[in-house]
mmCIF file of the C-alpha atoms, coordinates in Angstrom:
data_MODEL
# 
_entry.id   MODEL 
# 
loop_
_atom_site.group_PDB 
_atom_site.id 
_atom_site.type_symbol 
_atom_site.label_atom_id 
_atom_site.label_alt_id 
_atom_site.label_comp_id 
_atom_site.label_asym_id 
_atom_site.label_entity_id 
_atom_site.label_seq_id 
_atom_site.pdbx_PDB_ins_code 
_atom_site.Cartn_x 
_atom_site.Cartn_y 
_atom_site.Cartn_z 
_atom_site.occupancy 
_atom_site.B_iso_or_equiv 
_atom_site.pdbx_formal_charge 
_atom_site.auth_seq_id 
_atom_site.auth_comp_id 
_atom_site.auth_asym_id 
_atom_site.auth_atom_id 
_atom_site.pdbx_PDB_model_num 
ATOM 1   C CA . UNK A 1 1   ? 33.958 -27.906 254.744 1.00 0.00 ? 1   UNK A CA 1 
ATOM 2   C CA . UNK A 1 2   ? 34.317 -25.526 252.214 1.00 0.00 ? 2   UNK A CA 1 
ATOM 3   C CA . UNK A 1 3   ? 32.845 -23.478 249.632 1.00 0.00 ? 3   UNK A CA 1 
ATOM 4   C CA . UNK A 1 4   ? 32.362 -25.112 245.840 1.00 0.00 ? 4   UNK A CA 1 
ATOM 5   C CA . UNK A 1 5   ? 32.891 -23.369 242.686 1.00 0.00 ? 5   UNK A CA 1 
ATOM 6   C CA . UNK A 1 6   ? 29.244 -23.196 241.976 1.00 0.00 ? 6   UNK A CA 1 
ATOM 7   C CA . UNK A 1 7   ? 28.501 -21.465 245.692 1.00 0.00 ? 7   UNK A CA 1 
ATOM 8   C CA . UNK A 1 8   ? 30.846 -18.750 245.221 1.00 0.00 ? 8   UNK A CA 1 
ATOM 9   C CA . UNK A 1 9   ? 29.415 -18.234 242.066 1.00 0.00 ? 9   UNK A CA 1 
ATOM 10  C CA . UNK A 1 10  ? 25.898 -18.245 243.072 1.00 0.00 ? 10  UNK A CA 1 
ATOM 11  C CA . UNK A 1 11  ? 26.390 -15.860 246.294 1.00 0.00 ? 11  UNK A CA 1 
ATOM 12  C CA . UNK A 1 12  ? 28.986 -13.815 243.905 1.00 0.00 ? 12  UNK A CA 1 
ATOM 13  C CA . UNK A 1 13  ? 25.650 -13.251 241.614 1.00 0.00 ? 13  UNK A CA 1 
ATOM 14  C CA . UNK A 1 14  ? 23.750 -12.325 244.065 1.00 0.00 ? 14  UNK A CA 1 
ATOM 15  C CA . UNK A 1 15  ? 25.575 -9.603  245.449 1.00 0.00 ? 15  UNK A CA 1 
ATOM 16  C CA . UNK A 1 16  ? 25.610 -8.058  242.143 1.00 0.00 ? 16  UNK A CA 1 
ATOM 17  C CA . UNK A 1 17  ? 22.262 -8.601  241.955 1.00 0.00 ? 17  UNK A CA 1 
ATOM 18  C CA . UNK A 1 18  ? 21.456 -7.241  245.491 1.00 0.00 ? 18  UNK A CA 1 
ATOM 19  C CA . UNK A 1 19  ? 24.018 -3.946  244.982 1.00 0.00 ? 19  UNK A CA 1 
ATOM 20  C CA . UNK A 1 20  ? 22.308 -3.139  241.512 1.00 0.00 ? 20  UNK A CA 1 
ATOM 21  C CA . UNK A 1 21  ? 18.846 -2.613  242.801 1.00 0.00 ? 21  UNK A CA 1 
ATOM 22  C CA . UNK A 1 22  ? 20.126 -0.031  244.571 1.00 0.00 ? 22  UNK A CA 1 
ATOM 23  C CA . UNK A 1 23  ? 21.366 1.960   241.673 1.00 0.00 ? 23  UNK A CA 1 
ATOM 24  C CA . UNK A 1 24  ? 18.124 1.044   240.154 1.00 0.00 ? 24  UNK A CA 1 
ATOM 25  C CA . UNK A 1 25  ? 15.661 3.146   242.383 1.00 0.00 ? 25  UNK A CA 1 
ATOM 26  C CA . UNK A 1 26  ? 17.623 6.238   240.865 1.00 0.00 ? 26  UNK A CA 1 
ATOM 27  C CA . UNK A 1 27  ? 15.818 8.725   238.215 1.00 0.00 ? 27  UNK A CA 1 
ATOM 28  C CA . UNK A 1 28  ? 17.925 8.682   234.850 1.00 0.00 ? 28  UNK A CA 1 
ATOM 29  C CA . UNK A 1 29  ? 16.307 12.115  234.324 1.00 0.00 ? 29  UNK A CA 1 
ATOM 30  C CA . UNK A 1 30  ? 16.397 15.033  236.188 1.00 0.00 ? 30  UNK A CA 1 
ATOM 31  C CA . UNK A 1 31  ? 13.069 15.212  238.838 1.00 0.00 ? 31  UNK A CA 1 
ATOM 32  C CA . UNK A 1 32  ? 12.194 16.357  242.266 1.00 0.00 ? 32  UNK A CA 1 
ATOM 33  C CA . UNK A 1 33  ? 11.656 13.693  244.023 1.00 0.00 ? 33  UNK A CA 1 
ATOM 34  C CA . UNK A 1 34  ? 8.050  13.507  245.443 1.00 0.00 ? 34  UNK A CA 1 
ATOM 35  C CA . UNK A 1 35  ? 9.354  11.860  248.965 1.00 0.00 ? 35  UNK A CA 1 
ATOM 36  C CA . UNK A 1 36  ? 12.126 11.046  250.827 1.00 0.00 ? 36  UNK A CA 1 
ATOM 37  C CA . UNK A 1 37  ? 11.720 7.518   250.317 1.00 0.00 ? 37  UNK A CA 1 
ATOM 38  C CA . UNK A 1 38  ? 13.833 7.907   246.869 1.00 0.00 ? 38  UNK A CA 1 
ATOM 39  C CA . UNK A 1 39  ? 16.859 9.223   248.674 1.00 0.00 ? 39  UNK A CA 1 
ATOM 40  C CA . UNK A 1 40  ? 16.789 7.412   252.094 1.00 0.00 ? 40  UNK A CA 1 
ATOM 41  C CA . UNK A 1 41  ? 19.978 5.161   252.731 1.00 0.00 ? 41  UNK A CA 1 
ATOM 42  C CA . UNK A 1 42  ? 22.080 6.942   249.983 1.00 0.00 ? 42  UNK A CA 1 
ATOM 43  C CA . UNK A 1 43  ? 24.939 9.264   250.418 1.00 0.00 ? 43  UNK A CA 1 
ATOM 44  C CA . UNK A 1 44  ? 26.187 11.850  248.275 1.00 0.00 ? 44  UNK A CA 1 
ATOM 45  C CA . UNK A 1 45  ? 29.249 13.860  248.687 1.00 0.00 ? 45  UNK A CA 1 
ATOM 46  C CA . UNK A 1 46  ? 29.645 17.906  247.102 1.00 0.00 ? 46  UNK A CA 1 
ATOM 47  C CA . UNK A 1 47  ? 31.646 18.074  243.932 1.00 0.00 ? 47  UNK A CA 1 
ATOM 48  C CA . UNK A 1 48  ? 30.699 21.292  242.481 1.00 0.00 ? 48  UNK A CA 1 
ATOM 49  C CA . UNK A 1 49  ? 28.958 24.807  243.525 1.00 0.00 ? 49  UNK A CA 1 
ATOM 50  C CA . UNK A 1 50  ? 28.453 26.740  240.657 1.00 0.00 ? 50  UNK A CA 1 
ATOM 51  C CA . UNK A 1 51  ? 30.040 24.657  238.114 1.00 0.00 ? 51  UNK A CA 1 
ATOM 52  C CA . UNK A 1 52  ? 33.715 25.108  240.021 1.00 0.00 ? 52  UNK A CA 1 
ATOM 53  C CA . UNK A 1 53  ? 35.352 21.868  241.262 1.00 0.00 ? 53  UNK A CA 1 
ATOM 54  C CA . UNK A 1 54  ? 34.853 21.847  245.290 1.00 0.00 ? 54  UNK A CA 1 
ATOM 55  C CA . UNK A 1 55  ? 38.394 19.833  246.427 1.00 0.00 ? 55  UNK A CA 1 
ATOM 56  C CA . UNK A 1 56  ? 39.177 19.058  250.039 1.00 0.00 ? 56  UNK A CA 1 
ATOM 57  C CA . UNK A 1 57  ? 42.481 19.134  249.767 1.00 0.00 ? 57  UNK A CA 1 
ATOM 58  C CA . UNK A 1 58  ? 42.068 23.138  249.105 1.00 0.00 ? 58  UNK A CA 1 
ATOM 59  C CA . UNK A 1 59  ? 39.988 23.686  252.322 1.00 0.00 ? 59  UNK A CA 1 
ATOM 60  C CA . UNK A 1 60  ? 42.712 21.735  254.444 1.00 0.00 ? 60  UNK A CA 1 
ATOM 61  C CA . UNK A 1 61  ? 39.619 20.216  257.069 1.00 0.00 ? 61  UNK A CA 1 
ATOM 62  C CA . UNK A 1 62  ? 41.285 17.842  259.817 1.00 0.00 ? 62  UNK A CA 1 
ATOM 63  C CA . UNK A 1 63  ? 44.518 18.039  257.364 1.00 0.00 ? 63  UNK A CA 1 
ATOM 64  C CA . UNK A 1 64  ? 42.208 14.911  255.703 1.00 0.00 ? 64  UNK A CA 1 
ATOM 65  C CA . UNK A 1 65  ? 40.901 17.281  252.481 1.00 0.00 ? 65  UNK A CA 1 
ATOM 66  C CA . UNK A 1 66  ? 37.090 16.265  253.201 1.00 0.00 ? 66  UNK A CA 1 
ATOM 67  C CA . UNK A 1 67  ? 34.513 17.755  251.569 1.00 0.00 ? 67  UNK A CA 1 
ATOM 68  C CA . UNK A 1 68  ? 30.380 18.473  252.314 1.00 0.00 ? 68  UNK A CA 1 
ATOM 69  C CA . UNK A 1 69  ? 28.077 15.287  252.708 1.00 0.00 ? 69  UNK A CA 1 
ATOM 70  C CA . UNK A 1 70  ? 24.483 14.314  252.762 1.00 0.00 ? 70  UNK A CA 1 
ATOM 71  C CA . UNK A 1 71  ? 23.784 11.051  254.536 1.00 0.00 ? 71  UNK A CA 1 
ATOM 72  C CA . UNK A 1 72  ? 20.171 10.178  253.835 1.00 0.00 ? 72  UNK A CA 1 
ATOM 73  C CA . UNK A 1 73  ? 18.858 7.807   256.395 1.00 0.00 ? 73  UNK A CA 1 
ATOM 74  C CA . UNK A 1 74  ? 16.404 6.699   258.110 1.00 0.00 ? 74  UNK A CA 1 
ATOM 75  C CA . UNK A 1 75  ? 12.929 9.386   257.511 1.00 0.00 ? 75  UNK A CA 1 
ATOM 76  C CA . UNK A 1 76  ? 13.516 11.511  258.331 1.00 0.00 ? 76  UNK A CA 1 
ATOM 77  C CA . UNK A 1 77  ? 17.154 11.501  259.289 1.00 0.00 ? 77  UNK A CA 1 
ATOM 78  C CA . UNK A 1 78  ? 19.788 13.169  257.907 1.00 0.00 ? 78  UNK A CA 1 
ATOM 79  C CA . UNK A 1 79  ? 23.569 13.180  258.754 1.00 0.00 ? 79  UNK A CA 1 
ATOM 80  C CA . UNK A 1 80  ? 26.968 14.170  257.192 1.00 0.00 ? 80  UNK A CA 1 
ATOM 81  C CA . UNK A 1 81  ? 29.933 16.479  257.653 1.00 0.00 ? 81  UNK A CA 1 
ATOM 82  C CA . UNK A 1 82  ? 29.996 19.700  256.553 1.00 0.00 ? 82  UNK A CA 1 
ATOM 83  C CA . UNK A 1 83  ? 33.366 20.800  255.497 1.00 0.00 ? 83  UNK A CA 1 
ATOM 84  C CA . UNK A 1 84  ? 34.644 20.832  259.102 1.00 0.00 ? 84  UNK A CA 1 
ATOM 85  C CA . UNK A 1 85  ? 31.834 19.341  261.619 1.00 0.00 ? 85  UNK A CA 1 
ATOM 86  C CA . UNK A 1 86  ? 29.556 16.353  261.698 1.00 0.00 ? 86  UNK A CA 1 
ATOM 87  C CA . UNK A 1 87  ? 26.064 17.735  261.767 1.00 0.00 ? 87  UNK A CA 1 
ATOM 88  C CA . UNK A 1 88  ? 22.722 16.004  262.004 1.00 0.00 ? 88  UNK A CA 1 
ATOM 89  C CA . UNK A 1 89  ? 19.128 16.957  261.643 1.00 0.00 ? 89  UNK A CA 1 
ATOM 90  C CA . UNK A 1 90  ? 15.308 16.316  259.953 1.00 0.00 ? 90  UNK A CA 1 
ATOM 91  C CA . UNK A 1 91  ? 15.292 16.356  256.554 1.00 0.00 ? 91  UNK A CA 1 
ATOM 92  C CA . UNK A 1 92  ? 11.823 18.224  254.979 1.00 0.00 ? 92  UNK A CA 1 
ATOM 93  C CA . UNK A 1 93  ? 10.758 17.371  251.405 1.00 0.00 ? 93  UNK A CA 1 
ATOM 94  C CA . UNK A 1 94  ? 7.798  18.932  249.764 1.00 0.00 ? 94  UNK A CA 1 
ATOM 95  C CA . UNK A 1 95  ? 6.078  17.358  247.302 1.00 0.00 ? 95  UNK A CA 1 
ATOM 96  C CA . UNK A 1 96  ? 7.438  20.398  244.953 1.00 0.00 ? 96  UNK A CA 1 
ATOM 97  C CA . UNK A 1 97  ? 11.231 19.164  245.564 1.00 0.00 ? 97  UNK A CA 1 
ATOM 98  C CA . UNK A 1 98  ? 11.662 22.155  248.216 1.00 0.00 ? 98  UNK A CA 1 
ATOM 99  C CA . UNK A 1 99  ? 14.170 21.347  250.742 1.00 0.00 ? 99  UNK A CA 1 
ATOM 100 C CA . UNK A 1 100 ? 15.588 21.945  253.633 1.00 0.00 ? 100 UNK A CA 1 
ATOM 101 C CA . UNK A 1 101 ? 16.929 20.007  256.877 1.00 0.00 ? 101 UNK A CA 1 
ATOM 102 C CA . UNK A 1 102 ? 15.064 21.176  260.125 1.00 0.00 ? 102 UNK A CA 1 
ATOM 103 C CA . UNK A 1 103 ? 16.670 21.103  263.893 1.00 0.00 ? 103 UNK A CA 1 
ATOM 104 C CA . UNK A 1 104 ? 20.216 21.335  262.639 1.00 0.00 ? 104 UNK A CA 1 
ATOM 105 C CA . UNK A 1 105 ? 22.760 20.188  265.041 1.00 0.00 ? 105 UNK A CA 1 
ATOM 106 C CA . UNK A 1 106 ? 26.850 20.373  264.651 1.00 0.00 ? 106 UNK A CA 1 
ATOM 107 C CA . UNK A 1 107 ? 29.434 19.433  266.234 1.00 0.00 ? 107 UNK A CA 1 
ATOM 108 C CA . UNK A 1 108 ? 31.474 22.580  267.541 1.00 0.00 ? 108 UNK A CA 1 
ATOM 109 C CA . UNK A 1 109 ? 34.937 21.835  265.698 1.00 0.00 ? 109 UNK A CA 1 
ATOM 110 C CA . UNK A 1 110 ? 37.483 24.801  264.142 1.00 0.00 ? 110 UNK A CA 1 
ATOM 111 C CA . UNK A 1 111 ? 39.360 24.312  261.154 1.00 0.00 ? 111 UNK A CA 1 
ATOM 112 C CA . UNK A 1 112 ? 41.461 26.502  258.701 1.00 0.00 ? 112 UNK A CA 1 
ATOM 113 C CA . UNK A 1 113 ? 39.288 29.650  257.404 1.00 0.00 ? 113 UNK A CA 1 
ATOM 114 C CA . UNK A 1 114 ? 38.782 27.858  254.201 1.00 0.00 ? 114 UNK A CA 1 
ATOM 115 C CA . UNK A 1 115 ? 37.088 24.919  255.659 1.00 0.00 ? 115 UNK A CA 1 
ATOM 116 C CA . UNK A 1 116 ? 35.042 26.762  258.213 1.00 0.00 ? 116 UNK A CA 1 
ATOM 117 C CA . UNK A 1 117 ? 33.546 29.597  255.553 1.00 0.00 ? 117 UNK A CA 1 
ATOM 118 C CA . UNK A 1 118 ? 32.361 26.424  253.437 1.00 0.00 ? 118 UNK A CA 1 
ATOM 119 C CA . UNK A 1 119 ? 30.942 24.787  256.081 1.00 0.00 ? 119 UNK A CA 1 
ATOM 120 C CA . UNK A 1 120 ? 28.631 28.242  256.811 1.00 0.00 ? 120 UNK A CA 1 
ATOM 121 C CA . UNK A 1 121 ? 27.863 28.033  253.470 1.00 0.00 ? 121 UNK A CA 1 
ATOM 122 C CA . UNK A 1 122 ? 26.493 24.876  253.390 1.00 0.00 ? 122 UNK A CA 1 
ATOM 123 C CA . UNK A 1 123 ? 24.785 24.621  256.782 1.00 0.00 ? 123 UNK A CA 1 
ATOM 124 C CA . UNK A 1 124 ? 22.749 27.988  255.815 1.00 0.00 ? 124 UNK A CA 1 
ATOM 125 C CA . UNK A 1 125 ? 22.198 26.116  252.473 1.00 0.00 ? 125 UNK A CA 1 
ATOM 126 C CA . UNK A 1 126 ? 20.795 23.208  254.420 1.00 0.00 ? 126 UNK A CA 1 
ATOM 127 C CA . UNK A 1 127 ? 18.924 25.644  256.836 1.00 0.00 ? 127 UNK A CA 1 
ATOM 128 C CA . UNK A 1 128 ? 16.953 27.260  253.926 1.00 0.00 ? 128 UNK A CA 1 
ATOM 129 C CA . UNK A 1 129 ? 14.448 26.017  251.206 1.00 0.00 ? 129 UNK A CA 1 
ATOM 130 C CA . UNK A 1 130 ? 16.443 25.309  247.991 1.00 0.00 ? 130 UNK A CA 1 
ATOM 131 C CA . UNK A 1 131 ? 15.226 23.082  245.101 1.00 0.00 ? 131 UNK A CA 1 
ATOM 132 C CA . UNK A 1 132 ? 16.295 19.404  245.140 1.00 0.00 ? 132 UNK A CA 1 
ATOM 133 C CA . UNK A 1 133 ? 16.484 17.427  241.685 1.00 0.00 ? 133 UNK A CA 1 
ATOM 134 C CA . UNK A 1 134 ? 18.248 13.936  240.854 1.00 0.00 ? 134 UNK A CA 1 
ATOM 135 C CA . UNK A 1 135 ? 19.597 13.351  237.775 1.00 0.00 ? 135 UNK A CA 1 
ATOM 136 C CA . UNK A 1 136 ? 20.609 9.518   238.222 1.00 0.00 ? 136 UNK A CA 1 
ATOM 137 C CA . UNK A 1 137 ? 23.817 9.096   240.396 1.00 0.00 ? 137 UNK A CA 1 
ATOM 138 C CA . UNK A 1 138 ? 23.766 12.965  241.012 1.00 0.00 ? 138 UNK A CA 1 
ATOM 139 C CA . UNK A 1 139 ? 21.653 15.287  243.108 1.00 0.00 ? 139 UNK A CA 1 
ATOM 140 C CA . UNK A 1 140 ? 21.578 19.158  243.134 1.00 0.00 ? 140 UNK A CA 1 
ATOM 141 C CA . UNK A 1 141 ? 20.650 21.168  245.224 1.00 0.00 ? 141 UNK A CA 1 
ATOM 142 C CA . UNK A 1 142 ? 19.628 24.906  244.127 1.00 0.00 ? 142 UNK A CA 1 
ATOM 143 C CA . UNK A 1 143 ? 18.877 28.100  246.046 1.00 0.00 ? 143 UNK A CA 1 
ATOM 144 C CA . UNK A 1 144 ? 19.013 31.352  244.725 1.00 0.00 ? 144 UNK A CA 1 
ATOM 145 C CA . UNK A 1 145 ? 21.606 31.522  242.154 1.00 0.00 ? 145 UNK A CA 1 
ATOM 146 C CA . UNK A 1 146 ? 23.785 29.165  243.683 1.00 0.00 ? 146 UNK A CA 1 
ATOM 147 C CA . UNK A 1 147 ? 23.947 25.431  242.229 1.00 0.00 ? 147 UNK A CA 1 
ATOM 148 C CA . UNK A 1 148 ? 25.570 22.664  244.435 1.00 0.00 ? 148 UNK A CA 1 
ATOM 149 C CA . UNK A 1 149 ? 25.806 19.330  242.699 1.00 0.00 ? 149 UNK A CA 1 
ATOM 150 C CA . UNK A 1 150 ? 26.608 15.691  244.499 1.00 0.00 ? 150 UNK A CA 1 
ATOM 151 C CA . UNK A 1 151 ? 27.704 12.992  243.360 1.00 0.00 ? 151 UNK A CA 1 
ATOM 152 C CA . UNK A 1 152 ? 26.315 9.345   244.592 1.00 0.00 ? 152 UNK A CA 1 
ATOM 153 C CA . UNK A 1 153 ? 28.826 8.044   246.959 1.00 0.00 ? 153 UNK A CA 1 
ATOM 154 C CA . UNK A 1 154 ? 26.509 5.301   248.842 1.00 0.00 ? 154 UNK A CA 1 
ATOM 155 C CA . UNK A 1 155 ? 29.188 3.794   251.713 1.00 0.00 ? 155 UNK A CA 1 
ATOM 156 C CA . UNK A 1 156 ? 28.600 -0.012  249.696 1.00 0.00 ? 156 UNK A CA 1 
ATOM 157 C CA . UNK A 1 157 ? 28.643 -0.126  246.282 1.00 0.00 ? 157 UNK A CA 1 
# 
């Protein structure tokens, strides 16, 4: 027994359906979000710091050219990788779009200079208040003059 025409069709709708609404729950404009309910289950993976292009391939990590992560999960869960080591932690969000993840655990990992000055970079980011915004498929993250930006990279589209 196989499928017809018109099943594939209907369960080919609703996926696009069911994979839109995600996209949906996204601000078109730039806001703090009020909780972490608007970024829970989405990923987003580093493309810039200060405007400059952040490429993996540069930093050399695991030979593999990854770059920075945040893995919104369950709240308040967070996970990713941080230019070198998997790290996990509690994310905080204030109602003001302050920031910051909370009991910060890594994985003990080295990698080439490169990949391992990033990564402190980023984990003291994550350590510290900065100011969280989402601008539709992109997030930034901003403490003092430095400006990280994300881009949505949820792991199904």
């Amino acid at each position: 027994m196989g499928f017809n025409k018109v099943g594939v069709i209907a369960i080919s709708a609703w996926l696009l359906i069911a994979c839109g609404a995600v996209q949906q729950d996204m601000p078109e404009t730039a806001a703090a979000p009020t909780d972490l309910a608007q970024v829970a289950h989405h990923r987003w993976v580093l493309k810039q710091i200060n405007g400059d292009a952040v490429r993996g391939n540069a930093l050399g990590a695991y030979g593999k050219g990854l770059v920075p992560e945040l893995d919104f999960g369950e709240q308040p869960h967070i996970a990713g990788f941080a230019g070198c080591n998997r790290y996990k932690g509690q994310a905080v969000l204030m109602v003001d779009g302050r920031f910051k993840v909370d009991q910060l655990a890594t994985t003990m990992m080295m990698c080439p200079d490169a990949a391992m000055a990033l990564e402190r970079r980023y984990t003291s980011l994550l350590e510290n208040w900065s100011q969280l915004q989402l601008n539709g498929a992109q997030l930034t993250l901003t403490q003092g003059g430095d400006v990280w930006e994300f881009a949505l990279a949820d792991w199904v589209q």
